[in-house]
N, C-alpha and C positions, 0 to 999 in steps of 0.2 A: 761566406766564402763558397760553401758548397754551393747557393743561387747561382753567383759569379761565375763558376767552373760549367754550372749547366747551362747558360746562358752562353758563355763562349764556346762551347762543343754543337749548341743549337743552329750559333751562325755559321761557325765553320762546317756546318755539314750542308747549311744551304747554299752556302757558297759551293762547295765542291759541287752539291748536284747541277749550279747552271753553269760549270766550268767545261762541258761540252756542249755539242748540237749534233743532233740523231739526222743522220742522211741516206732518205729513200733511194735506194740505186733499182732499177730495173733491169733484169738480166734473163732474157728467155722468158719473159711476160711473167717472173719471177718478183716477186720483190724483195732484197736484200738490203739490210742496213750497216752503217756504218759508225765508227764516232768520230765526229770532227772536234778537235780542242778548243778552247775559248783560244780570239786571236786568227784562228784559223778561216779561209774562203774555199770555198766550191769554185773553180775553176771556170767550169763551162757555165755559171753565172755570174761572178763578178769581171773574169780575165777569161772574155769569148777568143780573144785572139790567141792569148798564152794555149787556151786552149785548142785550139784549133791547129795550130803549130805542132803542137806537141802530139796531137790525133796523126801529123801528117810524120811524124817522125817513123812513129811505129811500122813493122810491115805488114801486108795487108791481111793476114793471117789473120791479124790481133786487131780487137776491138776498145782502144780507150773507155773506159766507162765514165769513168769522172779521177781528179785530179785535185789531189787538196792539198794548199800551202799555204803559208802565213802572210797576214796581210802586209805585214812591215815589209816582207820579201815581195810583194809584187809593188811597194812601192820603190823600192830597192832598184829593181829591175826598168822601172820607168824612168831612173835617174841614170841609167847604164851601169849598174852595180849588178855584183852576184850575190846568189842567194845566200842568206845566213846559217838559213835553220834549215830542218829535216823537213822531207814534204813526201808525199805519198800519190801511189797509182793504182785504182783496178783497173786491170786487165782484163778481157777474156778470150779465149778462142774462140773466131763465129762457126767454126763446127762445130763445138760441142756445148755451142749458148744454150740451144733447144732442147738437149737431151738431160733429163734430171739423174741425177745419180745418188743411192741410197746409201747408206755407212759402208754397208758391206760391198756394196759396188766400189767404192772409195777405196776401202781398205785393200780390198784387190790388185786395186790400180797403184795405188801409193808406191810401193817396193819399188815396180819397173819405171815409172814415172821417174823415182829418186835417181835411181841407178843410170837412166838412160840421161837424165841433164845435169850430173854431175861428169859424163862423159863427153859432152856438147862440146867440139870445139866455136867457140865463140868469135875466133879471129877470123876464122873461114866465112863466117856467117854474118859479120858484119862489114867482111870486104864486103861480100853480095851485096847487102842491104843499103850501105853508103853513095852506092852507085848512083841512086835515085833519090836517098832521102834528102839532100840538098834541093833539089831540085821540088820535091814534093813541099819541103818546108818554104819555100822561097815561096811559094803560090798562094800558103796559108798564111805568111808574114805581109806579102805585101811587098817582098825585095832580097836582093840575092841573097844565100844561103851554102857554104860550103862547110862539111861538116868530113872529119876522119878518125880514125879510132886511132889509138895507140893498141899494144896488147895488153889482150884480155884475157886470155889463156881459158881454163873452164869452172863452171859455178864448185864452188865448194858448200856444199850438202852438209850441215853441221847440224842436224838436227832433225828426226822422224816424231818427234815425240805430241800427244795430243792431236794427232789425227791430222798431222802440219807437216810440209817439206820444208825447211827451212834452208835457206842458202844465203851466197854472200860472193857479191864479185867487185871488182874493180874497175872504174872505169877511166878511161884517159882520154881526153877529147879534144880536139882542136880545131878550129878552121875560121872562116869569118862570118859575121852576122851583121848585113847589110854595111858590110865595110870596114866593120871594126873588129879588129881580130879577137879571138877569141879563145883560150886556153884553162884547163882545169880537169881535175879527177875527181870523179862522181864516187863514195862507194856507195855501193847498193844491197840491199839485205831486203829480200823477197820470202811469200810464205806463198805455197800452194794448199787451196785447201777448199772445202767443203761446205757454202754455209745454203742451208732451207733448199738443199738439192743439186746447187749449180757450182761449177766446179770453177774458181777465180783464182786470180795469183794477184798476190797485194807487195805493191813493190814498194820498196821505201828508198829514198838519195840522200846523201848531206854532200853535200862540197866539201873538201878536204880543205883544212886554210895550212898554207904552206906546207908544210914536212909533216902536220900531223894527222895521225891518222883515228880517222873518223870511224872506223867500223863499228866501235863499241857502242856508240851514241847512237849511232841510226842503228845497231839491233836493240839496242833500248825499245827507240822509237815502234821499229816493225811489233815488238813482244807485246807493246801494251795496245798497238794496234789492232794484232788478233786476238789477242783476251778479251778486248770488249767486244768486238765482231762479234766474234764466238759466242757472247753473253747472249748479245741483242738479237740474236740469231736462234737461239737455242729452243727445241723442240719437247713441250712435255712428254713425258711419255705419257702410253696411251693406257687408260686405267685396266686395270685386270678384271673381265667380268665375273659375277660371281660364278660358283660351281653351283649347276642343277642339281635340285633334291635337297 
């Protein structure tokens, strides 16, 4: 029996270990990794177009880096279905891709960073940006494109903890995509944070199915998101030389 018991804790542990896939992101000639779930695609390689769409959504501040979601969900999306499951974005600023930032640079910045995008109004911010993202996304689809917010109102910051901004917004969206109209609430649960220098904000969506609300599932999703970043990422410290004499 005891064989038996170590025998099934041998496979299920080999199973867990190839139940992700480690993804090099390059960020400021940096390189940052992430964990993609078993199930899970790389975006700007399997889905160039999903991708490329979605590069054009953003504004031009922000740099897409890569984009992961489940493969069932982009075949979903090829049938005209919405997505299912939770799927994930890094982001980063192109001003501040080049410049490395240290813990304690970080920890500096963190407070005013929280404070100042938990005060963001978001409705303001995405009248502006809706202006053109129709239009920008129509170019990278391939066909017309009209996209509008509902309100947004501003991120709610639920969390400092582990060197993390953690927030969580809502999103209401509507408009058509190449003809076929289009309606749904996104919510969103983002972390800003730090990993081998470079400062990214890892954004997580699930679609809401009817009246219910998703928050909880996708900050699931974003929490085990940055725990394993954070893992894969993590810096030894540096040994202590000895003392002379």
């Amino acid at each position: 029996m005891f064989r038996i018991a170590i025998a099934i804790a041998l496979t299920l542990a080999a199973t867990l270990a190839h139940a992700e896939q480690i993804v090099p992101l390059t960020i400021g000639g940096t390189q940052v990794r992430i964990a993609m779930q078993d199930g899970y695609l790389r975006a700007s390689e399997k889905a160039p177009a999903l991708f490329a769409t979605s590069v054009a959504a953003l504004p031009p501040a922000l740099r897409l880096v890569e984009a992961v979601l489940a493969e069932s969900d982009i075949k979903r999306m090829l049938a005209g279905q919405g997505m299912a499951l939770p799927y994930l974005q890094v982001q980063v600023v192109r001003d501040a891709e080049g410049i490395d930032f240290s813990l304690q640079d970080w920890r500096t910045l963190q407070p005013m960073m929280a404070k100042q995008m938990g005060a963001t109004d978001l409705d303001a911010q995405t009248q502006a940006l809706q202006s053109g993202m129709g239009e920008r996304m129509g170019k990278a689809s391939g066909g017309p494109v009209e996209v509008k917010f509902g309100e947004i109102g501003k991120p709610v910051v639920y969390s400092q903890a582990g060197d993390v901004i953690r927030f969580v917004m809502r999103l209401p969206i509507n408009g058509t995509v190449h003809g076929q109209a289009v309606e749904m609430v996104l919510d969103c649960a983002g972390a800003a944070l730090v990993l081998n220098g470079k400062l990214l904000v890892i954004n997580t969506y699930l679609r809401e199915d009817g009246q219910a609300d998703a928050s909880t599932e996708v900050r699931a999703f974003l929490d085990a998101a940055v725990t394993r970043a954070q893992a894969l990422n993590a810096q030894a410290a540096p040994a202590t030389p000895p003392k002379a004499g």
